[in-house]
TORLOMAR-952397 format. One line per 10 residues: number of its first residue (from 1); their letters; for each residue x, y, z of C-alpha. Coordinates in steps of 0.25 Angstrom, whole numbers. Each point is the difference from the previous one (the first is absolute). Example, Ala and Ser with C-alpha at 12.3 -4.5 7.8 and 13.67 -1.06 7.14 Angstrom:
<recs>
1 = AS = 49:-18:31 | 6:14:-2;
</recs>
This chain:
<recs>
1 = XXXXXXXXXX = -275:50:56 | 0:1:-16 | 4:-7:-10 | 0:6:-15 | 6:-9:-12 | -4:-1:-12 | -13:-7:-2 | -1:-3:14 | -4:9:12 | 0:-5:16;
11 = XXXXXXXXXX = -6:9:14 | 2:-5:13 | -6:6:13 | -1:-4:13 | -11:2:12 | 2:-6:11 | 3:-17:-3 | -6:2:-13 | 8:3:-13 | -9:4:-13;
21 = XXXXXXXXXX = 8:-1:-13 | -6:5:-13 | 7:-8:-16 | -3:6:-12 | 5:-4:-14 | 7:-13:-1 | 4:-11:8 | 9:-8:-8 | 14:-4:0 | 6:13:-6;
31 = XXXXXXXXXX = -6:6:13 | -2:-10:12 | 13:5:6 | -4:14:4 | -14:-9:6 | 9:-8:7 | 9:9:5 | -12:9:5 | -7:-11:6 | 13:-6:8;
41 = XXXXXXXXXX = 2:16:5 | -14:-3:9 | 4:-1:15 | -8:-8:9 | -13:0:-3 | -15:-7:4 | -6:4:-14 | 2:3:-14 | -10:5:-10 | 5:2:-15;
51 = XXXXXXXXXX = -9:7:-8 | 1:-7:-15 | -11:8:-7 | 10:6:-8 | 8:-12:-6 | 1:-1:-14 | 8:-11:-1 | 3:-12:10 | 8:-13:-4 | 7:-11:7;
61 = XXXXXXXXXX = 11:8:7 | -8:10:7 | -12:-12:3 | 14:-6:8 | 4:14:7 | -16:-1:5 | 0:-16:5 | 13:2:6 | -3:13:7 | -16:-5:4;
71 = XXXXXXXXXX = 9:-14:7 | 12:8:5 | -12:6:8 | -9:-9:3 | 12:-8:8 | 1:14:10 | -16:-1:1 | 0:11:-10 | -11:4:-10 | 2:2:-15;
81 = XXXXXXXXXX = -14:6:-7 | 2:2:-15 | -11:12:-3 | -8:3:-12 | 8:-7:-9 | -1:5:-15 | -7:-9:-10 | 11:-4:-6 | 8:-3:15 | -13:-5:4;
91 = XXXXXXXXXX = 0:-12:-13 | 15:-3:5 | -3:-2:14 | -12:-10:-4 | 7:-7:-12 | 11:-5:11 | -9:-1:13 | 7:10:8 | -13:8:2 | -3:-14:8;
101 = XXXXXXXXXX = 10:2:9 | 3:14:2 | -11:10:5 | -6:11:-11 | -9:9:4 | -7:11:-12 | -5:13:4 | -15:4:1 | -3:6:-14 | -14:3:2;
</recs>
């Protein structure tokens, strides 16, 4: 699945119970509905891995999206892992404490 609006751009693909979901652009209010809507369009799953190294922008509406999908999750005994976060998704993350509670993970540069 593919999601193109302006200033925001969502991928899903699923393997097996594992969903991988790639965000670029902004998460903000103007464009947390199409992240919603892609992320309520997941069927059953055990895992999801969304790549945020390509967010430019994140505010309080997407960091709710996130915390509501990582608990509507973890109640199944699913996993939500927030990877390679952008700087600025990364600052975000820390600044409320959700990079606490929610598994990230960053890709091996070297």
């Amino acid at each position: 699945m593919s999601v193109n609006e302006p200033g925001l751009r969502i991928s899903t693909v699923q393997r097996g119970g594992e969903r991988f979901g790639r965000v670029a652009g902004e998460l903000d209010a103007a464009s947390v509905r199409q992240f919603e809507l892609a992320l309520a369009r997941l069927s059953a799953i055990d895992s999801l891995v969304i790549d945020l190294s390509r967010i430019t922008l994140l505010d309080s509406a997407g960091l709710r999206v996130i915390a509501r999908t990582h608990e509507r999750l973890a109640e199944r005994g699913a996993s939500l892992v927030l990877a390679s976060p952008s700087l600025e998704a990364m600052r975000v993350l820390g600044a409320t404490g959700l990079s606490d509670v929610i598994q990230i993970t960053f890709a091996d540069r070297g």
